[in-house]
PDB file of the backbone (N, CA, C, O) and the ligand in Angstrom, with CONECT records:
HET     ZN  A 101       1
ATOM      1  N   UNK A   1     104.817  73.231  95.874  1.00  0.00           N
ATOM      2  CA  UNK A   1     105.384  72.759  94.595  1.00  0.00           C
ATOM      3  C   UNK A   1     104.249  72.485  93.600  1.00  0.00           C
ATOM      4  O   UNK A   1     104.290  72.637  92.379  1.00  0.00           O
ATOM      5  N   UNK A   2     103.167  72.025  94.400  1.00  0.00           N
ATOM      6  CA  UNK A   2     102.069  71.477  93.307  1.00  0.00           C
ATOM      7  C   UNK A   2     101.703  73.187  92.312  1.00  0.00           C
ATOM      8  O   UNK A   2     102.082  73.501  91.184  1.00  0.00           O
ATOM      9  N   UNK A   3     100.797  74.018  93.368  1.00  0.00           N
ATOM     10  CA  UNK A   3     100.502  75.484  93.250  1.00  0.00           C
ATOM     11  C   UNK A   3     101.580  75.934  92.085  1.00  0.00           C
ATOM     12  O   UNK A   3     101.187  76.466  91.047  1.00  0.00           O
ATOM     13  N   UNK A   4     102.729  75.719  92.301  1.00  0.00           N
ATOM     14  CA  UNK A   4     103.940  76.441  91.443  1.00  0.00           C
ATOM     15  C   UNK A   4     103.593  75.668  89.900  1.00  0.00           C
ATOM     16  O   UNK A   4     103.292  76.390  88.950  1.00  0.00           O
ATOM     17  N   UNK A   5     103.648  74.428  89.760  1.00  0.00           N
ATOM     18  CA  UNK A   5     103.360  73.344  88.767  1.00  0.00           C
ATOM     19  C   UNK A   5     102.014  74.113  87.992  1.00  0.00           C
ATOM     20  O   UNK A   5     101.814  74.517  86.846  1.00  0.00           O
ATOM     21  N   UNK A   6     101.393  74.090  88.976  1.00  0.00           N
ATOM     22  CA  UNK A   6     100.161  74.758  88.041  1.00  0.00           C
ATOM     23  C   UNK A   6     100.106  76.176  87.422  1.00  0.00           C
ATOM     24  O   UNK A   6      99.804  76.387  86.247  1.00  0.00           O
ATOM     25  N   UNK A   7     100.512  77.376  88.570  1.00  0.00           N
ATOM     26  CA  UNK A   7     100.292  78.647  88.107  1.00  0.00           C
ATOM     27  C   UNK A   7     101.337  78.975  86.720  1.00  0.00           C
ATOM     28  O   UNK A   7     101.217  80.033  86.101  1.00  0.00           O
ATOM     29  N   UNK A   8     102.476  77.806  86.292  1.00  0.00           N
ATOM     30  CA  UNK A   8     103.368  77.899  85.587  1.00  0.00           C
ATOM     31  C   UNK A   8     102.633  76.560  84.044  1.00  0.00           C
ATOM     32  O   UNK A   8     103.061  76.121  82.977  1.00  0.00           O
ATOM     33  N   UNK A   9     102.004  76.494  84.464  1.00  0.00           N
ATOM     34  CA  UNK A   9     101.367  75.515  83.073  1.00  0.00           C
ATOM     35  C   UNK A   9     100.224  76.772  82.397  1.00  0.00           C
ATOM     36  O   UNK A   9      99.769  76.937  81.265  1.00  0.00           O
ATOM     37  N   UNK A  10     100.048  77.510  83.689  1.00  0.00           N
ATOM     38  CA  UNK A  10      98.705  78.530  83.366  1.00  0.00           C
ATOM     39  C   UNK A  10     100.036  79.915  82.608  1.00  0.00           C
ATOM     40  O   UNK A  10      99.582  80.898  82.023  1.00  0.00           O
ATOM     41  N   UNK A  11     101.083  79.785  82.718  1.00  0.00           N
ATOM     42  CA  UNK A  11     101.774  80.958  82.384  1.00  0.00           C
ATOM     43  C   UNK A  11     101.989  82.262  82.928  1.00  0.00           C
ATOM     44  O   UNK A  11     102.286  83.341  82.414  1.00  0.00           O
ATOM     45  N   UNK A  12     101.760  81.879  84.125  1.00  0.00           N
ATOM     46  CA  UNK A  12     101.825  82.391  86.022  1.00  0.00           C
ATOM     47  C   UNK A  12     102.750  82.581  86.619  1.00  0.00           C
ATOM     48  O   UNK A  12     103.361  81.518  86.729  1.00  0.00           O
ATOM     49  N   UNK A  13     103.289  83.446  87.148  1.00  0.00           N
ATOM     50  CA  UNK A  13     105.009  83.015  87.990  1.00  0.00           C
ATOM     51  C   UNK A  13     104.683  83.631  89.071  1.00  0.00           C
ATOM     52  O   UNK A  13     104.206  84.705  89.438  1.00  0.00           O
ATOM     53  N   UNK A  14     105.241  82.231  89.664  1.00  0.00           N
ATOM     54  CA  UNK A  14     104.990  82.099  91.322  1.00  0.00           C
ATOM     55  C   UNK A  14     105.904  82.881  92.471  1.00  0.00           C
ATOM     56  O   UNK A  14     107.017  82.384  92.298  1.00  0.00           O
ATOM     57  N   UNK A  15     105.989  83.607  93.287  1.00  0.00           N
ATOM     58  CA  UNK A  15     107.087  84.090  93.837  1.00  0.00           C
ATOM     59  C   UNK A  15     106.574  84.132  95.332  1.00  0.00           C
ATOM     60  O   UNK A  15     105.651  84.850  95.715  1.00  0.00           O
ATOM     61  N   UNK A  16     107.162  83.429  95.971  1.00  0.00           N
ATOM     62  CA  UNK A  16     107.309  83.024  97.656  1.00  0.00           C
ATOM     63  C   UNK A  16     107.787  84.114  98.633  1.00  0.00           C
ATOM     64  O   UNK A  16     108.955  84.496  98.705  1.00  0.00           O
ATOM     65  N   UNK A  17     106.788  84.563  99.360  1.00  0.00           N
ATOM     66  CA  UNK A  17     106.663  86.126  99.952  1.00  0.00           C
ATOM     67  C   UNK A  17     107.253  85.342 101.638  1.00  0.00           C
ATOM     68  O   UNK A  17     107.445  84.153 101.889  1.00  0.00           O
ATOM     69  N   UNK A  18     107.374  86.288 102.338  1.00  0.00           N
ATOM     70  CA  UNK A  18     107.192  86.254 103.986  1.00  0.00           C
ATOM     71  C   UNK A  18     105.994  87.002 104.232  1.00  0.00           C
ATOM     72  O   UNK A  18     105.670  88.143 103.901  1.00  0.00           O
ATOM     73  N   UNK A  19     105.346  86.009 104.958  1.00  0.00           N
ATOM     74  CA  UNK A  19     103.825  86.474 105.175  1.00  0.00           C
ATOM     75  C   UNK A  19     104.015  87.516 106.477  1.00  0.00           C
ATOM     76  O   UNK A  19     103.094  88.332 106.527  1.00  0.00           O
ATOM     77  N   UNK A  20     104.751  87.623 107.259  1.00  0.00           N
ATOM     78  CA  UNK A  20     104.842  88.093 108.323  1.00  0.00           C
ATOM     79  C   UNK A  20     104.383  89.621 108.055  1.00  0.00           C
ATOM     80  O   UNK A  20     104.288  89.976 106.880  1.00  0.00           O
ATOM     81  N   UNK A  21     104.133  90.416 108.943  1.00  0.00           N
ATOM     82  CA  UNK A  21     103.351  91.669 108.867  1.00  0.00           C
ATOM     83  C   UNK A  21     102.185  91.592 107.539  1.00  0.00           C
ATOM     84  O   UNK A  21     101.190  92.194 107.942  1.00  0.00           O
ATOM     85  N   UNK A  22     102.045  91.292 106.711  1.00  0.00           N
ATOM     86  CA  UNK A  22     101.384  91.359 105.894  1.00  0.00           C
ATOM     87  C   UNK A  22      99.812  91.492 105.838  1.00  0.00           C
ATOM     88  O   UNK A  22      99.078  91.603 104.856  1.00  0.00           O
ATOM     89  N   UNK A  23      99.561  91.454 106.970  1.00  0.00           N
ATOM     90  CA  UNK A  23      97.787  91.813 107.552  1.00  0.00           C
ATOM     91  C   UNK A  23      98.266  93.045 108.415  1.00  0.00           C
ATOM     92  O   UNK A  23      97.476  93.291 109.326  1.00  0.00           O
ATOM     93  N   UNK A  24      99.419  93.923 108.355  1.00  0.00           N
ATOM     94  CA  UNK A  24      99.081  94.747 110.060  1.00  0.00           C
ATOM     95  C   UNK A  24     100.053  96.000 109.257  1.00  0.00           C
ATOM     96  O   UNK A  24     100.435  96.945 109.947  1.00  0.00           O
ATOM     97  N   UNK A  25     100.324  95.957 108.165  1.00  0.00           N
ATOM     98  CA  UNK A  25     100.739  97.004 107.558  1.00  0.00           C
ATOM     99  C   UNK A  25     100.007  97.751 106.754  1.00  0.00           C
ATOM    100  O   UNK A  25      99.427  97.257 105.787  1.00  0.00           O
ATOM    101  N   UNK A  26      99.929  99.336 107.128  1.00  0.00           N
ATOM    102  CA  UNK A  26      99.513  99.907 106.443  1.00  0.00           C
ATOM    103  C   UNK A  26      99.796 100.154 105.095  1.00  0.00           C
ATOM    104  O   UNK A  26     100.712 100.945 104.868  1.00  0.00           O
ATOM    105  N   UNK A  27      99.020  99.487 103.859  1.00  0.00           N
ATOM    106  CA  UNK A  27      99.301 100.214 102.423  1.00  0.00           C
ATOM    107  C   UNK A  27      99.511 101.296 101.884  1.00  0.00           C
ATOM    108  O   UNK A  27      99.966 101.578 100.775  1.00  0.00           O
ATOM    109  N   UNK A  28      99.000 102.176 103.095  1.00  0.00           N
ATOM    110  CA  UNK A  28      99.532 103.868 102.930  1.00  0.00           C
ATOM    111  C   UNK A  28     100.336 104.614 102.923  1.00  0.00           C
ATOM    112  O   UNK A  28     100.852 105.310 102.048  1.00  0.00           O
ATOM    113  N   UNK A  29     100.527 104.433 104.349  1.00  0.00           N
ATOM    114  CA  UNK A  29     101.893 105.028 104.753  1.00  0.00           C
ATOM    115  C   UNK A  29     102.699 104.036 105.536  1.00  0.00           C
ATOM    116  O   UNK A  29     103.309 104.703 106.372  1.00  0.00           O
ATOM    117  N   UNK A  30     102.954 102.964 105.653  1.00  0.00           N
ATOM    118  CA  UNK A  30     103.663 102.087 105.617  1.00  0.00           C
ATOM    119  C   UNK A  30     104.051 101.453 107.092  1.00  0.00           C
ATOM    120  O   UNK A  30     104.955 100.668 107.377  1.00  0.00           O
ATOM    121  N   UNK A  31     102.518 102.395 108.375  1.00  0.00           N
ATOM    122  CA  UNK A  31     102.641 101.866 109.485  1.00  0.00           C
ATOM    123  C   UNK A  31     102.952 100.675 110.080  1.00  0.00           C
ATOM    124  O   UNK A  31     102.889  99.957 109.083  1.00  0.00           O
ATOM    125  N   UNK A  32     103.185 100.085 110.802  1.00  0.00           N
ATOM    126  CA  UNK A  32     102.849  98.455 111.134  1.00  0.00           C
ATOM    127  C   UNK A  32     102.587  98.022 112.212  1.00  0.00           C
ATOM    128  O   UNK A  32     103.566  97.386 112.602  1.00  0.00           O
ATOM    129  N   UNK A  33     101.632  98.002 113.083  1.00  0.00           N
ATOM    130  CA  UNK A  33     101.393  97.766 114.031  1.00  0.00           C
ATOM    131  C   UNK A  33      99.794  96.812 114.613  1.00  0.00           C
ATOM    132  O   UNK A  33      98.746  96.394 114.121  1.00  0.00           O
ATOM    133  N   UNK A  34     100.205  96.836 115.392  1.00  0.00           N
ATOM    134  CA  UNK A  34      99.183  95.234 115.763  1.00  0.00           C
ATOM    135  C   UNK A  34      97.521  95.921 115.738  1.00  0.00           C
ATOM    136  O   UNK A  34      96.468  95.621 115.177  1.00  0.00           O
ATOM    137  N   UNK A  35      97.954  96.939 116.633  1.00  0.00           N
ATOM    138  CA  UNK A  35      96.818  97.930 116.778  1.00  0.00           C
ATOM    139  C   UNK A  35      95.863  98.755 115.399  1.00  0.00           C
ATOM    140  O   UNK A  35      94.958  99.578 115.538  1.00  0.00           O
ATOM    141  N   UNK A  36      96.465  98.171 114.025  1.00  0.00           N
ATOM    142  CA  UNK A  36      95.900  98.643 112.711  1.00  0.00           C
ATOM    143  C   UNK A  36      94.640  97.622 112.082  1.00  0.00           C
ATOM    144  O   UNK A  36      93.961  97.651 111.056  1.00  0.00           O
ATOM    145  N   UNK A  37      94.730  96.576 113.458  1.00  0.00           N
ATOM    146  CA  UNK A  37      93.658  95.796 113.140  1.00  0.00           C
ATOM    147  C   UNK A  37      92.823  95.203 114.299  1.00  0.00           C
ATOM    148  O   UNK A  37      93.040  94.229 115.020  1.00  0.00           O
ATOM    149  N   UNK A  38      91.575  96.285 114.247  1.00  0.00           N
ATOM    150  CA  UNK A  38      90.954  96.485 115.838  1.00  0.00           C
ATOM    151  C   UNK A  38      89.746  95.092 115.480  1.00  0.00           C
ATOM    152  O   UNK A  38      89.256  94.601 116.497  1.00  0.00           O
ATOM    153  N   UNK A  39      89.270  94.465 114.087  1.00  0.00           N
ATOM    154  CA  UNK A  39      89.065  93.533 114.311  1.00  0.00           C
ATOM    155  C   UNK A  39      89.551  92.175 113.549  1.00  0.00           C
ATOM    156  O   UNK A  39      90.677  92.276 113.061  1.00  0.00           O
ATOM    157  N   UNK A  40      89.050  91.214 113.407  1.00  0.00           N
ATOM    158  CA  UNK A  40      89.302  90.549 112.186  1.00  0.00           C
ATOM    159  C   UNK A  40      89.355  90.608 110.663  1.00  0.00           C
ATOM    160  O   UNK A  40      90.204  90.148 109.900  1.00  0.00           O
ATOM    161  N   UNK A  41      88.112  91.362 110.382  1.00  0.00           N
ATOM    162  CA  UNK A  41      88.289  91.800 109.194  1.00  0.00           C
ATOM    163  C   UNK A  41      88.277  93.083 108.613  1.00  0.00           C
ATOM    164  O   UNK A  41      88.225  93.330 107.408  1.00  0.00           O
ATOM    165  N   UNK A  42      88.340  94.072 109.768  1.00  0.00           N
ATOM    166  CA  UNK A  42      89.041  95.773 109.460  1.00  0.00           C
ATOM    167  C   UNK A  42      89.942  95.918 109.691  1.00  0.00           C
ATOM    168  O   UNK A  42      90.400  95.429 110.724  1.00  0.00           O
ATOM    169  N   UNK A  43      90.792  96.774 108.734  1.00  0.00           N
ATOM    170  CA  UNK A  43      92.129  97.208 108.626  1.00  0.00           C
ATOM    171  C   UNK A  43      91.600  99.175 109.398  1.00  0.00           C
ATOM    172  O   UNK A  43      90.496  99.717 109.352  1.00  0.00           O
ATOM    173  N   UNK A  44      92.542  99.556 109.830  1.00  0.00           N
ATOM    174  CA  UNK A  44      92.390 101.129 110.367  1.00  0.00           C
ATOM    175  C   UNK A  44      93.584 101.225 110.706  1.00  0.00           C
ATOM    176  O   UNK A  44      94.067 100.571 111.630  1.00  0.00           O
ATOM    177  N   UNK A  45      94.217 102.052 110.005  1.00  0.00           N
ATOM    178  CA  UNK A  45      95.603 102.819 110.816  1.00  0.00           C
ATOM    179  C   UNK A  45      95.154 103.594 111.574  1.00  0.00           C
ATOM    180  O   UNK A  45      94.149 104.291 111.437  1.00  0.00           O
ATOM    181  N   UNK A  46      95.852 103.529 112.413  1.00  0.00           N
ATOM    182  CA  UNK A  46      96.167 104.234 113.479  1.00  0.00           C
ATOM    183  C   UNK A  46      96.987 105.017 113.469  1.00  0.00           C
ATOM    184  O   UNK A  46      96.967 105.790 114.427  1.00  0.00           O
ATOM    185  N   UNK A  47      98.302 105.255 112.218  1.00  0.00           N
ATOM    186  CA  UNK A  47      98.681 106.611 112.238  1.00  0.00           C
ATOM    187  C   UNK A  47      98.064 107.653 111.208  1.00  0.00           C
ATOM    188  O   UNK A  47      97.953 108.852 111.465  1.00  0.00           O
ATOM    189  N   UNK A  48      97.553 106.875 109.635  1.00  0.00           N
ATOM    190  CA  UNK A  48      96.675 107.357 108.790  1.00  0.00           C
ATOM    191  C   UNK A  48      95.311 107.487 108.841  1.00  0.00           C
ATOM    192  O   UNK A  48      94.647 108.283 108.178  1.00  0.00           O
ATOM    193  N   UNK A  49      94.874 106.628 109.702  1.00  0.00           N
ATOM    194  CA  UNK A  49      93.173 106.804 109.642  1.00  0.00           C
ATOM    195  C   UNK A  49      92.485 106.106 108.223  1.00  0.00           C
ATOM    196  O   UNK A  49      91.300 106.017 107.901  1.00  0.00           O
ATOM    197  N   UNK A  50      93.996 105.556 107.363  1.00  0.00           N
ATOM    198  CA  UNK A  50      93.306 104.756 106.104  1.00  0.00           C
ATOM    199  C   UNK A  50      92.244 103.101 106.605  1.00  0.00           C
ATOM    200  O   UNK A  50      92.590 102.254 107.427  1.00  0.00           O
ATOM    201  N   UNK A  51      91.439 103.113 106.086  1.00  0.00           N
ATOM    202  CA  UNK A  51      90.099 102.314 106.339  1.00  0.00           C
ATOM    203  C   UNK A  51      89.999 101.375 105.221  1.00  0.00           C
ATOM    204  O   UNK A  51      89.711 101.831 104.114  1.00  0.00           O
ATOM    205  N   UNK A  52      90.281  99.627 105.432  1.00  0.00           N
ATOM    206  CA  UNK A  52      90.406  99.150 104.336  1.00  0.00           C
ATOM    207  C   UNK A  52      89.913  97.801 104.640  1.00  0.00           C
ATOM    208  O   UNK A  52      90.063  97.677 105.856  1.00  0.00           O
ATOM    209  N   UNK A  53      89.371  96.664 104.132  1.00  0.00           N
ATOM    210  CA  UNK A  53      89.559  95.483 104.383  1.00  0.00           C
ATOM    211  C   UNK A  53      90.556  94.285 104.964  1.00  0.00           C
ATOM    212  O   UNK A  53      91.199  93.658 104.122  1.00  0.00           O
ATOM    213  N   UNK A  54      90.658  94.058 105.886  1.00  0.00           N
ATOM    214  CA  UNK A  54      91.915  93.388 106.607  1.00  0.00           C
ATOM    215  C   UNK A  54      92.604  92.523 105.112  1.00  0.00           C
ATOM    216  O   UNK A  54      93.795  92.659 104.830  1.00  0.00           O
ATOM    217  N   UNK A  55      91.839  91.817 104.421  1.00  0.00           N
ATOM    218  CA  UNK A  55      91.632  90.873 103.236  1.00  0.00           C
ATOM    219  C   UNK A  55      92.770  91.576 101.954  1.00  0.00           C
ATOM    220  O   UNK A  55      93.784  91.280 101.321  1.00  0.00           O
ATOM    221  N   UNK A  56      91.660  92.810 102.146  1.00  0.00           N
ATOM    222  CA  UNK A  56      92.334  93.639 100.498  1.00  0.00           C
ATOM    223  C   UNK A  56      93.960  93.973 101.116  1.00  0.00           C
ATOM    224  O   UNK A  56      95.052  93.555 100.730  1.00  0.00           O
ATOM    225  N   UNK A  57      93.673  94.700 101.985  1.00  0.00           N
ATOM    226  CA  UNK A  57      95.176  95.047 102.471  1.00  0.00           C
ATOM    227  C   UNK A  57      96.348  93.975 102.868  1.00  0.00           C
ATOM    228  O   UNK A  57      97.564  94.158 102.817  1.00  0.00           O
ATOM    229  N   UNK A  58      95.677  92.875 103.255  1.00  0.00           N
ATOM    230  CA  UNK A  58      97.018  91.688 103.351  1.00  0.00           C
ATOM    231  C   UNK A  58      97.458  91.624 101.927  1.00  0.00           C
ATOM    232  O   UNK A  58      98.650  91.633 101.619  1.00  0.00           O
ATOM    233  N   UNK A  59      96.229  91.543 100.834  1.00  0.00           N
ATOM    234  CA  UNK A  59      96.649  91.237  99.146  1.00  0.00           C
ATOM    235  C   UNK A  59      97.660  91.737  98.656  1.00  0.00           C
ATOM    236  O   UNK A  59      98.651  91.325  98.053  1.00  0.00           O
ATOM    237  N   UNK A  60      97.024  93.303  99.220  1.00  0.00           N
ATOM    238  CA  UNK A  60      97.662  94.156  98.529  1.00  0.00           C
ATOM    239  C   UNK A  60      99.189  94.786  98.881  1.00  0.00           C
ATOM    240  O   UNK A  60      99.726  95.854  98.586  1.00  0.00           O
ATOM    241  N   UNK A  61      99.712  93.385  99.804  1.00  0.00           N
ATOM    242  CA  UNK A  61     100.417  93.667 101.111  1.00  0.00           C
ATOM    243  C   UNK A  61     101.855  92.573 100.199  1.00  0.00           C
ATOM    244  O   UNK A  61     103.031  92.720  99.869  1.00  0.00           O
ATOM    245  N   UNK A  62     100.860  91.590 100.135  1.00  0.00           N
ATOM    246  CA  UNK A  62     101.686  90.044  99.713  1.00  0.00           C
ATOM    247  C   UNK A  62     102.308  90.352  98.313  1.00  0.00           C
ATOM    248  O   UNK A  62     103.383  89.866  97.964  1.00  0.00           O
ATOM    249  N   UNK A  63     101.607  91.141  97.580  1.00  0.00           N
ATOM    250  CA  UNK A  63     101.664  91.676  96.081  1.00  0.00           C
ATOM    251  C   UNK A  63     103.338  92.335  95.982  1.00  0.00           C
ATOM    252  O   UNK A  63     104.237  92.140  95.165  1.00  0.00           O
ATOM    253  N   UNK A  64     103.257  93.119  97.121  1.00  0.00           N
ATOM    254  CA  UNK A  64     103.883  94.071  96.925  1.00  0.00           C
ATOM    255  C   UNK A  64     105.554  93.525  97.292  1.00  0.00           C
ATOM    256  O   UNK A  64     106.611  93.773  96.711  1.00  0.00           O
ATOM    257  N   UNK A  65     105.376  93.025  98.018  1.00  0.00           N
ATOM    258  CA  UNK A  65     106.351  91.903  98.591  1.00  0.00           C
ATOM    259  C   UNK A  65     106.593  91.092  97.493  1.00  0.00           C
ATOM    260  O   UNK A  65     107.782  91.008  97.186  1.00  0.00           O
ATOM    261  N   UNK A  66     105.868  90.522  96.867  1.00  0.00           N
ATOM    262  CA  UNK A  66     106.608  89.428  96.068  1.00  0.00           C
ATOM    263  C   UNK A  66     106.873  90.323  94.201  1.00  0.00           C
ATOM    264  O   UNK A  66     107.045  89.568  93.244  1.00  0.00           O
ATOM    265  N   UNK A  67     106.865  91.689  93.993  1.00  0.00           N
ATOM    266  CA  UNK A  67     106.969  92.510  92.934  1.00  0.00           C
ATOM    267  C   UNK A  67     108.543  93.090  93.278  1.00  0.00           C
ATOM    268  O   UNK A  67     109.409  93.054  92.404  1.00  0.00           O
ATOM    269  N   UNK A  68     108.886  93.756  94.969  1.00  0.00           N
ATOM    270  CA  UNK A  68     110.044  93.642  95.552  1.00  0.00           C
ATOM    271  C   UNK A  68     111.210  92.548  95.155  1.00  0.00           C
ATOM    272  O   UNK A  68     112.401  92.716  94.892  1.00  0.00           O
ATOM    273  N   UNK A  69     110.510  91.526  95.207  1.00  0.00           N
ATOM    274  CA  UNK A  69     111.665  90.188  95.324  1.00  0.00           C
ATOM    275  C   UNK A  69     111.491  89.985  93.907  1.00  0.00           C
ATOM    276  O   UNK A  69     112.495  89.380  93.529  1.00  0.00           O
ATOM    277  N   UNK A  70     110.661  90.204  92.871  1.00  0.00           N
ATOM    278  CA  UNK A  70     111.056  89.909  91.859  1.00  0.00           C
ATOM    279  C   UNK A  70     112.151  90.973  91.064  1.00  0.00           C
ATOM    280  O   UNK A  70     113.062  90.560  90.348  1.00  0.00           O
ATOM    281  N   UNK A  71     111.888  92.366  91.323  1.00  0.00           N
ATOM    282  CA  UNK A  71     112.805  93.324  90.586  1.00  0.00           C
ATOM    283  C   UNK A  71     114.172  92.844  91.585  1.00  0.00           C
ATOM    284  O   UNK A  71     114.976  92.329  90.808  1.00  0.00           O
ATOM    285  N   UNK A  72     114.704  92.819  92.926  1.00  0.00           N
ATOM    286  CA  UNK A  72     115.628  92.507  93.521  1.00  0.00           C
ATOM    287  C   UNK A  72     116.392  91.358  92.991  1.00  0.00           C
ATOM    288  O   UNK A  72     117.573  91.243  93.320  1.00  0.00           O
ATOM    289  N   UNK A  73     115.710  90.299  92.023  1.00  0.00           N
ATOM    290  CA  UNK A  73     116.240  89.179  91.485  1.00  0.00           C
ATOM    291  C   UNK A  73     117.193  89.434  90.211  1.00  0.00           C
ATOM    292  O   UNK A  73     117.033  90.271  89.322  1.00  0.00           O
ATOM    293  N   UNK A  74     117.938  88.752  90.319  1.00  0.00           N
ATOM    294  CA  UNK A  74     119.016  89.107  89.007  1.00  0.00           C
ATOM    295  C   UNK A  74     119.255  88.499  87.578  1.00  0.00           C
ATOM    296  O   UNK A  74     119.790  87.406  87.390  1.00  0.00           O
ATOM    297  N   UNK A  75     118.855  89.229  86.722  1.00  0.00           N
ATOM    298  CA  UNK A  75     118.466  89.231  85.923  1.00  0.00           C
ATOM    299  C   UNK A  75     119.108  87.658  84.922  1.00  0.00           C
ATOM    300  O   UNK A  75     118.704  87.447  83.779  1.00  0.00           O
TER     301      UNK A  75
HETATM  302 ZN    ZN A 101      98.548 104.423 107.460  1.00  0.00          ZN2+
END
């Protein structure tokens, strides 16, 4: 609530994702599996062979998820 208070004084809108898969999915092709992250901080599919930051790809993971739930919202 605090986070929300703020990113909305900054002119920010906040939107509350499910974190779940969100480190183990591929941004590519849309794999998901446990095995796409052989360490902590490399991402590697295993069906694409795409090579990414465990970090960038959760971001770019959470992003995408909460851009989903915002067009899904009614207007
Ligand atoms: Zn992939």
């Amino acid at each position: 609530a605090i986070l929300a208070a703020k990113a909305e004084g900054a002119g920010r809108e906040v939107i509350a994702v499910d974190p779940r898969n969100t480190s183990r999915r591929c941004p590519a092709c849309g794999h998901t599996a446990k095995e796409n992250r052989p360490t902590q901080e490399k991402f590697h599919c295993v069906s694409c062979r795409h090579k990414a930051h465990a970090d960038t790809v959760g971001a770019l993971n959470v992003l995408r998820a909460g851009l989903v739930r915002r067009d899904a919202r009614p207007a």
